[in-house]
Gaussian input, Z-matrix of N, CA and C with variables (Angstrom, degrees):
# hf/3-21g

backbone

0 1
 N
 C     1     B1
 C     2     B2     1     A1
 N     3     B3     2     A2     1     D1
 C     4     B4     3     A3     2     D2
 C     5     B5     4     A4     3     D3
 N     6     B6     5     A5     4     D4
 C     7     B7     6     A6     5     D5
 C     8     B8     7     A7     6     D6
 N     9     B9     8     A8     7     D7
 C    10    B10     9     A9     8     D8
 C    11    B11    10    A10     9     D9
 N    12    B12    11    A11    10    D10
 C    13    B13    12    A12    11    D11
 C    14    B14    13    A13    12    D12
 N    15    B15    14    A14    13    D13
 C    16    B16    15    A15    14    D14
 C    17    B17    16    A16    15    D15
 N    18    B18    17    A17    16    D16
 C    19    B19    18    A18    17    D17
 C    20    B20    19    A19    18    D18
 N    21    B21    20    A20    19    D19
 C    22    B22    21    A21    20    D20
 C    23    B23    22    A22    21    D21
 N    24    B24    23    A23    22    D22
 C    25    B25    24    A24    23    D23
 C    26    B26    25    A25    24    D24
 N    27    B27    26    A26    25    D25
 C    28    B28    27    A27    26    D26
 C    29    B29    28    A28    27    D27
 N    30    B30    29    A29    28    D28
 C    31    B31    30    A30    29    D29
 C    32    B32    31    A31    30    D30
 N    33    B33    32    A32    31    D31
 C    34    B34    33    A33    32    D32
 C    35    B35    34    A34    33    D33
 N    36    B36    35    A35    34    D34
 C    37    B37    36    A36    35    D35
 C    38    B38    37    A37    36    D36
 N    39    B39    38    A38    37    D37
 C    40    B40    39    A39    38    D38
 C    41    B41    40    A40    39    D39
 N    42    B42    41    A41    40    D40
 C    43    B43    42    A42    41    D41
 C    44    B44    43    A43    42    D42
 N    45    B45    44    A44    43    D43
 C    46    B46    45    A45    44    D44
 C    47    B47    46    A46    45    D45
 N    48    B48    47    A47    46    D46
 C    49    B49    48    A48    47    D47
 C    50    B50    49    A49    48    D48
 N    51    B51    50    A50    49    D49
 C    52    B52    51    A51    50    D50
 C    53    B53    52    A52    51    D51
 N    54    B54    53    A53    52    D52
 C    55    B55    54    A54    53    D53
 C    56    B56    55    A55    54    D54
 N    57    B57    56    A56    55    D55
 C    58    B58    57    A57    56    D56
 C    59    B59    58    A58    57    D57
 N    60    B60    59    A59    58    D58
 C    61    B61    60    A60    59    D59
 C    62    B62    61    A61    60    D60
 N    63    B63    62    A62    61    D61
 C    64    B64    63    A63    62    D62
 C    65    B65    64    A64    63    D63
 N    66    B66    65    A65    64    D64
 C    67    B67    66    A66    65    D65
 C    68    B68    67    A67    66    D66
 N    69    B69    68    A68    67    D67
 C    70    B70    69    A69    68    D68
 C    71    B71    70    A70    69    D69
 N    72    B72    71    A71    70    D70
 C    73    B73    72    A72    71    D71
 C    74    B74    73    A73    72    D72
 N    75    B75    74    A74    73    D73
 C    76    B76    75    A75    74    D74
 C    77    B77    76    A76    75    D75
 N    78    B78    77    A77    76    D76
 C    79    B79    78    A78    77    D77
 C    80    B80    79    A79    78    D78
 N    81    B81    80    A80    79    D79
 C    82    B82    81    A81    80    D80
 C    83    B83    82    A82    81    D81
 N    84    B84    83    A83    82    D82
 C    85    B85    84    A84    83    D83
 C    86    B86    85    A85    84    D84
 N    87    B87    86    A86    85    D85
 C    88    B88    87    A87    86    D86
 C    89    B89    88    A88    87    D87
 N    90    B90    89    A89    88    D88
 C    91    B91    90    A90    89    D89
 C    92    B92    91    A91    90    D90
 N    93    B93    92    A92    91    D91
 C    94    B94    93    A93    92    D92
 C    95    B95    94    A94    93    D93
 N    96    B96    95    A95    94    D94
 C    97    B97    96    A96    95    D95
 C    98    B98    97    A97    96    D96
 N    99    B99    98    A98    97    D97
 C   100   B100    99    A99    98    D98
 C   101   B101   100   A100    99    D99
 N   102   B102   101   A101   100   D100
 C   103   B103   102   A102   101   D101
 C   104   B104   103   A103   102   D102
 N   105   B105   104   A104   103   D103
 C   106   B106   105   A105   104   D104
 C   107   B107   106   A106   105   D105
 N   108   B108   107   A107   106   D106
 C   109   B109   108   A108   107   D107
 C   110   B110   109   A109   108   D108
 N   111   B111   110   A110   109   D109
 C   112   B112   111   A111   110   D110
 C   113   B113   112   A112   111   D111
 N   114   B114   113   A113   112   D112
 C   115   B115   114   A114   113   D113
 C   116   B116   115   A115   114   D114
 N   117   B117   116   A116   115   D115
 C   118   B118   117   A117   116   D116
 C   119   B119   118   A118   117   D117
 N   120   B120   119   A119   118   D118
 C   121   B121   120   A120   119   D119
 C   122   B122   121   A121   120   D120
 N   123   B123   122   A122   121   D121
 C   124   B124   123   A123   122   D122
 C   125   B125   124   A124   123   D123
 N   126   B126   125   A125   124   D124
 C   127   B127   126   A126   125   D125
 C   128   B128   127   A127   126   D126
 N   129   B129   128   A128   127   D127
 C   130   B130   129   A129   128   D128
 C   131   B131   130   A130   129   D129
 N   132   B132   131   A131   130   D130
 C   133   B133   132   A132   131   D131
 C   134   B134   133   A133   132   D132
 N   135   B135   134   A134   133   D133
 C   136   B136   135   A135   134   D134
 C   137   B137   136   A136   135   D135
 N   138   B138   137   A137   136   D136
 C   139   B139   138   A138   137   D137
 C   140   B140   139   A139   138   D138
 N   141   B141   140   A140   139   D139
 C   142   B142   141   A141   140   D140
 C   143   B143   142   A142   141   D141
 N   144   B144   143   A143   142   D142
 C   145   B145   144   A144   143   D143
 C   146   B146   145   A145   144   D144
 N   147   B147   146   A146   145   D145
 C   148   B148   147   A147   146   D146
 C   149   B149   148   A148   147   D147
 N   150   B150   149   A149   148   D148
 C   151   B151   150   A150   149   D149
 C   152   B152   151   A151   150   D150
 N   153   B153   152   A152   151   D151
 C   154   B154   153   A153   152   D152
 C   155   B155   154   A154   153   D153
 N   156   B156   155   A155   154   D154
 C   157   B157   156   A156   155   D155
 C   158   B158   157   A157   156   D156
 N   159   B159   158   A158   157   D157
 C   160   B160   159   A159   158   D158
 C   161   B161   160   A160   159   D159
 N   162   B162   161   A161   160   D160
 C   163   B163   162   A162   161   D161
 C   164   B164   163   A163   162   D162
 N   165   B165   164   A164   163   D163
 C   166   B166   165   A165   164   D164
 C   167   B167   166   A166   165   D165
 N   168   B168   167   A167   166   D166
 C   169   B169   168   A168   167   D167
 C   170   B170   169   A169   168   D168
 N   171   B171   170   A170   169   D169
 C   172   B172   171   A171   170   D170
 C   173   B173   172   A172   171   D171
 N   174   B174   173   A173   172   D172
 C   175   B175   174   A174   173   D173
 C   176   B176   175   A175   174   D174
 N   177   B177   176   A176   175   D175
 C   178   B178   177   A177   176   D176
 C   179   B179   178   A178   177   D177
 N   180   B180   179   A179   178   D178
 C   181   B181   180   A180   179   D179
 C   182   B182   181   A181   180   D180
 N   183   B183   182   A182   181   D181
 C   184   B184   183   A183   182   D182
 C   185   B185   184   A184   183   D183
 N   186   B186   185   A185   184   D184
 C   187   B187   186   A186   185   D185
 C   188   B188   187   A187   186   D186
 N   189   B189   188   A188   187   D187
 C   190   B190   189   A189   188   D188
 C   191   B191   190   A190   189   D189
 N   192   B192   191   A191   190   D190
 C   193   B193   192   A192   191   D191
 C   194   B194   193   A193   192   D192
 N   195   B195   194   A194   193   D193
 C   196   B196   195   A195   194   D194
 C   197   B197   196   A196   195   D195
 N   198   B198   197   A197   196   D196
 C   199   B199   198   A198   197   D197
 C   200   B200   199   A199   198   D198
 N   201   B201   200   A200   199   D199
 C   202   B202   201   A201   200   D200
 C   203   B203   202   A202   201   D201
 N   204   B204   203   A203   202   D202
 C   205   B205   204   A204   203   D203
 C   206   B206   205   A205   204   D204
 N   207   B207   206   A206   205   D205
 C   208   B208   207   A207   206   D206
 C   209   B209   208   A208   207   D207
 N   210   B210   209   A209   208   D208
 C   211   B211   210   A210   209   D209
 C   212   B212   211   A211   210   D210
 N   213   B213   212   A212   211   D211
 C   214   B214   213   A213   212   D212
 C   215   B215   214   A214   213   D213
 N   216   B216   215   A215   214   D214
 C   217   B217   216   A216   215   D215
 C   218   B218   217   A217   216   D216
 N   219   B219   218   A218   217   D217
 C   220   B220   219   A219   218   D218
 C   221   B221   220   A220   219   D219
 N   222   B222   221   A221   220   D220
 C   223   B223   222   A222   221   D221
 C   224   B224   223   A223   222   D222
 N   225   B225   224   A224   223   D223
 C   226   B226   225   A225   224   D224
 C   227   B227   226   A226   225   D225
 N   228   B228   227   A227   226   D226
 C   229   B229   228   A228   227   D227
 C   230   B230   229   A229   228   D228
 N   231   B231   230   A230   229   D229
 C   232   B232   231   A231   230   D230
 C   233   B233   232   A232   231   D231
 N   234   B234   233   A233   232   D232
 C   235   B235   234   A234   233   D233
 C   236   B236   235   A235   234   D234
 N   237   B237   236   A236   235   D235
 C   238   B238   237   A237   236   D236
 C   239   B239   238   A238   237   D237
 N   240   B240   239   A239   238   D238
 C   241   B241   240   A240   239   D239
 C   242   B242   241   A241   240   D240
 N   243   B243   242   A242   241   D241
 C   244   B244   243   A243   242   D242
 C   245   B245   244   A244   243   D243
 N   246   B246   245   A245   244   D244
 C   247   B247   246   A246   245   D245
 C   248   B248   247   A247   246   D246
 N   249   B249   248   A248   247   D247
 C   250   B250   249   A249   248   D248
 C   251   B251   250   A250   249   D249
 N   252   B252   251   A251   250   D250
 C   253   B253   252   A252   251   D251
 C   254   B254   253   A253   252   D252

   B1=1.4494
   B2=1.5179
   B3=1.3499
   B4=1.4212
   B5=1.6232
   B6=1.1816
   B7=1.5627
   B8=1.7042
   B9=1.2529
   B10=1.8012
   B11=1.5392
   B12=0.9150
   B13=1.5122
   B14=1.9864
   B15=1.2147
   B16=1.3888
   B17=1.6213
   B18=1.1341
   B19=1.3208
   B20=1.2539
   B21=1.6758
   B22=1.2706
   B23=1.9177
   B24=1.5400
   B25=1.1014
   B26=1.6819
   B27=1.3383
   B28=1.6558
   B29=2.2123
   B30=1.6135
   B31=1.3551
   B32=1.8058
   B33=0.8068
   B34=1.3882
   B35=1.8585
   B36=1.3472
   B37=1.6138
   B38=1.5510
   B39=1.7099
   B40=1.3125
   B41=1.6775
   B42=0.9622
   B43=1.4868
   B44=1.0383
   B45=1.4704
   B46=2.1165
   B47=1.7477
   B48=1.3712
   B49=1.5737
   B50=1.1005
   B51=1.6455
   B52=2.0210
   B53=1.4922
   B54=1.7261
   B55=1.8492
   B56=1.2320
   B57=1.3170
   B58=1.3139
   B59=1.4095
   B60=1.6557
   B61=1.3699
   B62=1.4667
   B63=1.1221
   B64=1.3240
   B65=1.3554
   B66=1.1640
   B67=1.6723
   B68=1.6792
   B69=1.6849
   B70=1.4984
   B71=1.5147
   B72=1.5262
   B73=1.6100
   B74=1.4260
   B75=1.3811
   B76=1.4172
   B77=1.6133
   B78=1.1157
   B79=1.6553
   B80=1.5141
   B81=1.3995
   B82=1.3588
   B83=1.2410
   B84=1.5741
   B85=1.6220
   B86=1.5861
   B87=1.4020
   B88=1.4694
   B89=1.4183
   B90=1.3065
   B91=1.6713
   B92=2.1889
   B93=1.1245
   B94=1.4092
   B95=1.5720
   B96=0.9901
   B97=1.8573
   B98=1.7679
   B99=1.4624
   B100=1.8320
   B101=1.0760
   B102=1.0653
   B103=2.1503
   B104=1.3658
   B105=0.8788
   B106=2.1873
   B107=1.7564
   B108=1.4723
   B109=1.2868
   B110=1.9764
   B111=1.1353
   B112=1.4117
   B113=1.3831
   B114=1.0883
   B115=1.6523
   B116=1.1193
   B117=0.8917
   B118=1.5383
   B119=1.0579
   B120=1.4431
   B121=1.0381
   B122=1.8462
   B123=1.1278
   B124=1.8135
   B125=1.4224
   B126=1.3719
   B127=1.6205
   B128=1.2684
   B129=1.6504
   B130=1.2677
   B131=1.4363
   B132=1.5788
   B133=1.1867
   B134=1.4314
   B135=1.4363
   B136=1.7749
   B137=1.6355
   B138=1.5629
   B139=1.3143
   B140=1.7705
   B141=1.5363
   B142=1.9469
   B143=2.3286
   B144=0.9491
   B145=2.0127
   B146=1.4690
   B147=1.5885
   B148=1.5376
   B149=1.6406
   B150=1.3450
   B151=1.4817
   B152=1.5277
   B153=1.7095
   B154=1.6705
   B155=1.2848
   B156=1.5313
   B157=1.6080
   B158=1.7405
   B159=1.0816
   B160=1.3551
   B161=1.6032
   B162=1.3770
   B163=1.7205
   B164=1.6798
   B165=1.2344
   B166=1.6624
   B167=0.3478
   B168=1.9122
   B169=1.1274
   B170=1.8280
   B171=1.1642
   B172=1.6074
   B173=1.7229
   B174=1.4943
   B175=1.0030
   B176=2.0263
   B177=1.2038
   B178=1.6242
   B179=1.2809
   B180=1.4704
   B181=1.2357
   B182=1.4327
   B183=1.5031
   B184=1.7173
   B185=1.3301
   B186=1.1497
   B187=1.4419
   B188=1.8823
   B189=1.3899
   B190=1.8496
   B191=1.1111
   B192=1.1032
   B193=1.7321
   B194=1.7478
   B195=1.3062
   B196=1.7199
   B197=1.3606
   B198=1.0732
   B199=1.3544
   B200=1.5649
   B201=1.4537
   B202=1.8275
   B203=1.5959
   B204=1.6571
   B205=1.2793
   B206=1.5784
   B207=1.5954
   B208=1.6918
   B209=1.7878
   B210=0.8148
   B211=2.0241
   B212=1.3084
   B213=1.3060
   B214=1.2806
   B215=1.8037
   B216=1.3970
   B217=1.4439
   B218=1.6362
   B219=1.9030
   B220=1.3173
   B221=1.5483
   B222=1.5022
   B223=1.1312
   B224=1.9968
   B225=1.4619
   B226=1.0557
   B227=1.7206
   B228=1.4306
   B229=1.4950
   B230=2.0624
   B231=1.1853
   B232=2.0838
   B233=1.4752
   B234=1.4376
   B235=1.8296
   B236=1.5410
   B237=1.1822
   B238=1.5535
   B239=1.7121
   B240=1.7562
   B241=1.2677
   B242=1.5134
   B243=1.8110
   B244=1.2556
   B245=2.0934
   B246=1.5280
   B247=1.7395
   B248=1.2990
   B249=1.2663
   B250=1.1983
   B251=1.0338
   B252=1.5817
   B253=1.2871
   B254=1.9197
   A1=109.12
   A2=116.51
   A3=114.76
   A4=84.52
   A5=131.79
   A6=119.94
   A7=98.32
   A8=124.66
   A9=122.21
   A10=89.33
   A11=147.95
   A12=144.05
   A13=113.10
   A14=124.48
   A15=93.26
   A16=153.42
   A17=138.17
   A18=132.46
   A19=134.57
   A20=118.73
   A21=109.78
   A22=91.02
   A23=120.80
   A24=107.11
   A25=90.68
   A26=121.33
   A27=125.49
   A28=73.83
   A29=109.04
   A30=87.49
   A31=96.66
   A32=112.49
   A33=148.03
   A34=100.80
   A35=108.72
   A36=108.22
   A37=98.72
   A38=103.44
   A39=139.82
   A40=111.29
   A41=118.85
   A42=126.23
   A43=123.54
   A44=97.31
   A45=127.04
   A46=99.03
   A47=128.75
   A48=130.26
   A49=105.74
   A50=120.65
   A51=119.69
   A52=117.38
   A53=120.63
   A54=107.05
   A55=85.36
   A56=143.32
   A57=137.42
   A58=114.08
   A59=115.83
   A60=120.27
   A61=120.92
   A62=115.98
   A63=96.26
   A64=152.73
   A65=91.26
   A66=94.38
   A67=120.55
   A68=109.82
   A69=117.71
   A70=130.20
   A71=89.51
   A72=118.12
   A73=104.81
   A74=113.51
   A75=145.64
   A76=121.38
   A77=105.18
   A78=107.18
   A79=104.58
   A80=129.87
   A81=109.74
   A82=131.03
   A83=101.71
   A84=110.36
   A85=85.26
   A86=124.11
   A87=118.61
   A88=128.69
   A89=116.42
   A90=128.39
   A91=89.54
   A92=118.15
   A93=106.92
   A94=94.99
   A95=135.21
   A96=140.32
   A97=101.41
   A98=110.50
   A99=105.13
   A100=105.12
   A101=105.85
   A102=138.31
   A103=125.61
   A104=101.75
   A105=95.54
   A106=74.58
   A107=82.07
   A108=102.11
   A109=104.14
   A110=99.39
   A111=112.33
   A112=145.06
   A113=140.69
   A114=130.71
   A115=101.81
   A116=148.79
   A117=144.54
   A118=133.97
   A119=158.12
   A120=150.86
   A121=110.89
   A122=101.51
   A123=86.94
   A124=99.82
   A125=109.76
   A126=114.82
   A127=124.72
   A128=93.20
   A129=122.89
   A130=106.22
   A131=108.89
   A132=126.81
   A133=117.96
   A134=117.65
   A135=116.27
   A136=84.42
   A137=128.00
   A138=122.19
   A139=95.55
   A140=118.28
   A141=105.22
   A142=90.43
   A143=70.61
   A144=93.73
   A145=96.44
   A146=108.18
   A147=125.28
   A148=91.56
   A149=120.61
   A150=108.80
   A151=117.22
   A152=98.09
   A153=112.05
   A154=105.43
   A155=119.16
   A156=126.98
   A157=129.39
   A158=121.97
   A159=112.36
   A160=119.03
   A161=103.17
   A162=89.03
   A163=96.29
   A164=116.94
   A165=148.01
   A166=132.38
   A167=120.40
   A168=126.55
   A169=115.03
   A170=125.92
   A171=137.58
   A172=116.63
   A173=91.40
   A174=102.41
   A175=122.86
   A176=87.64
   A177=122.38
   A178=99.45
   A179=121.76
   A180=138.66
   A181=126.19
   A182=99.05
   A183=106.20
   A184=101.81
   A185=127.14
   A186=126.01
   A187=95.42
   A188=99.05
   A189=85.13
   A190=117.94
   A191=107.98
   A192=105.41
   A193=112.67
   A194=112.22
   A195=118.70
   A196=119.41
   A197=108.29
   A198=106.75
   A199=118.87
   A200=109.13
   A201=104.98
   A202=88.52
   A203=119.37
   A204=156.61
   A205=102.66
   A206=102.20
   A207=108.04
   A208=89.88
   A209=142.05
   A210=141.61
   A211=96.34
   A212=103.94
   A213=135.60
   A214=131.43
   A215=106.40
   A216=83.55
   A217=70.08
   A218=91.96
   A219=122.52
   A220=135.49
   A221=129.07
   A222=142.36
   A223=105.87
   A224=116.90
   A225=123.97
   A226=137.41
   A227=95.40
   A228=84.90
   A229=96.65
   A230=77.75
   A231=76.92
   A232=116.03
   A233=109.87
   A234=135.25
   A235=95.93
   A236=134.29
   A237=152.67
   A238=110.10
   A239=106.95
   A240=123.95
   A241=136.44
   A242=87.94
   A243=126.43
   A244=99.14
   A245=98.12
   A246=100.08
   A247=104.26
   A248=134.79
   A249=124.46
   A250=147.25
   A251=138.45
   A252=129.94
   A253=96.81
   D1=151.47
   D2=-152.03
   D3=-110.14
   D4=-27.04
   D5=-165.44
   D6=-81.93
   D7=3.57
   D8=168.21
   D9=-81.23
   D10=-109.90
   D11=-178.56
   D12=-13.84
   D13=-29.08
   D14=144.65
   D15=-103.98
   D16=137.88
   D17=-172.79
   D18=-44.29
   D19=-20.60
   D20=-165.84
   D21=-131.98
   D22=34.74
   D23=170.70
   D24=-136.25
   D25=150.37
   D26=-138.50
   D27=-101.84
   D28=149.18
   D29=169.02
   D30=-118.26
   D31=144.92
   D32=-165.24
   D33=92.77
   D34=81.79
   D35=-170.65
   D36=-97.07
   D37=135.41
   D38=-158.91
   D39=-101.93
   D40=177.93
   D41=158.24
   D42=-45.34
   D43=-71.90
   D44=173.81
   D45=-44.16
   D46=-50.94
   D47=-179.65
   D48=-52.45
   D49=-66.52
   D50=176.78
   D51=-51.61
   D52=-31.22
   D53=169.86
   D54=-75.13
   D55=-81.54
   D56=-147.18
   D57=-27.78
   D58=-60.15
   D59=159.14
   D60=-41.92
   D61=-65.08
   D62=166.01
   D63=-64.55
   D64=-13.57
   D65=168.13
   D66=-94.82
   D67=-15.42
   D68=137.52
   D69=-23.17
   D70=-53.82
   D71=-161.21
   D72=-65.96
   D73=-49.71
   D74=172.61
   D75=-61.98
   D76=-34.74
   D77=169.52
   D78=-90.13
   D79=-24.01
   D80=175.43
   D81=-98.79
   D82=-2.02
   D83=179.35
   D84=-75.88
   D85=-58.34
   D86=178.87
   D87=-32.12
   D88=-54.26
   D89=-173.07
   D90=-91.01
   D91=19.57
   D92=147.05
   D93=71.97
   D94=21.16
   D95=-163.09
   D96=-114.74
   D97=-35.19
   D98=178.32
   D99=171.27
   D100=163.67
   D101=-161.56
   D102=-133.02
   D103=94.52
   D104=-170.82
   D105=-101.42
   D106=156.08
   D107=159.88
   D108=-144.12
   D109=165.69
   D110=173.65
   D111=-67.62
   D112=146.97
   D113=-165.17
   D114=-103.53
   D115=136.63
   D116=157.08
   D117=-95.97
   D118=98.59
   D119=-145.61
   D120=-112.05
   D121=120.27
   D122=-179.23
   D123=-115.53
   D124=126.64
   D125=150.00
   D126=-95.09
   D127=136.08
   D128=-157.93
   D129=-49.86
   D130=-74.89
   D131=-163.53
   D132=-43.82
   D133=-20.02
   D134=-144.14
   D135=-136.70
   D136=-24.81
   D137=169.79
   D138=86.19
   D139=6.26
   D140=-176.06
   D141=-86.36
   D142=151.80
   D143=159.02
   D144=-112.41
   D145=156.55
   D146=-137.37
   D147=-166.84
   D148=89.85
   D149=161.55
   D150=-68.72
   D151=120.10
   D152=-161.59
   D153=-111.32
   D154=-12.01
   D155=170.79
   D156=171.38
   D157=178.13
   D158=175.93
   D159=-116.97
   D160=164.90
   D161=174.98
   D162=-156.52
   D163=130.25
   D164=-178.12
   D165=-130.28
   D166=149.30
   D167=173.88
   D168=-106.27
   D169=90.83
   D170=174.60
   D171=-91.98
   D172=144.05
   D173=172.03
   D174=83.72
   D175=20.03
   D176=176.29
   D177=-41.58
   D178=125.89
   D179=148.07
   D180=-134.69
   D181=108.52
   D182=-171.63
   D183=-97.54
   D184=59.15
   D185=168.61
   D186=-128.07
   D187=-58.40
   D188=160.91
   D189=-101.72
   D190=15.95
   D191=170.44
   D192=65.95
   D193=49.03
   D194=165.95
   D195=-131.47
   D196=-168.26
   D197=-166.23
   D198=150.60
   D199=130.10
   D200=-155.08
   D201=-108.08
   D202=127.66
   D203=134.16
   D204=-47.20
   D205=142.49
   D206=-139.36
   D207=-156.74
   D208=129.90
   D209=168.74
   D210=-149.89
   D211=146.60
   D212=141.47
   D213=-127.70
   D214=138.65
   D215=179.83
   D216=-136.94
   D217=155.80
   D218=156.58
   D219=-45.34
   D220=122.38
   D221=-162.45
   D222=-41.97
   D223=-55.06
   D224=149.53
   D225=-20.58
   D226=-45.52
   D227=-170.93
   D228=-118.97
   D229=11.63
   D230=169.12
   D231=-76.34
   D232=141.73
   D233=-169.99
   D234=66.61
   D235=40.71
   D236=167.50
   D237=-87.34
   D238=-13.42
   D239=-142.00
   D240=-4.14
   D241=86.48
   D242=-165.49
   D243=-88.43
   D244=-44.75
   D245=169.87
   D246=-123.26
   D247=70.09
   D248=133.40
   D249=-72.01
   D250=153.40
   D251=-147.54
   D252=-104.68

């Protein structure tokens, strides 16, 4: 599992971890600091959309103007090329 190798995603992630995240998400779009927005995944065949991951911008600083871009997509819908460059 790839979220044990990162720092700021809990590994064995819970319920309580996804509000937590989101309400992360929610206090910093507020205080002007970052913006995830959602991935959407649509399958074809069946016509459902499928949130498959997120992708943001955190850690915003408009004084020099940077700011680190951030994705994740779900184990499921990876080499789907959902983020390719």
């Amino acid at each position: 599992m790839i979220s044990k190798y990162l720092n700021e995603i809990p590994h064995q992630y819970k319920i309580e971890d996804a509000l937590n995240f989101i309400k992360s998400c929610s206090n910093d779009f507020r205080l002007h600091k970052a913006i995830t927005f959602a991935i959407d995944y649509k399958n074809k065949s069946q016509a459902i959309h499928w949130l498959s991951g997120i992708i943001g911008i955190k850690d915003i600083n408009y004084i020099n103007k940077k700011a680190n871009i951030l994705y994740w997509i779900g184990k499921q819908y990876q080499d789907k090329g959902i983020a390719t460059g």
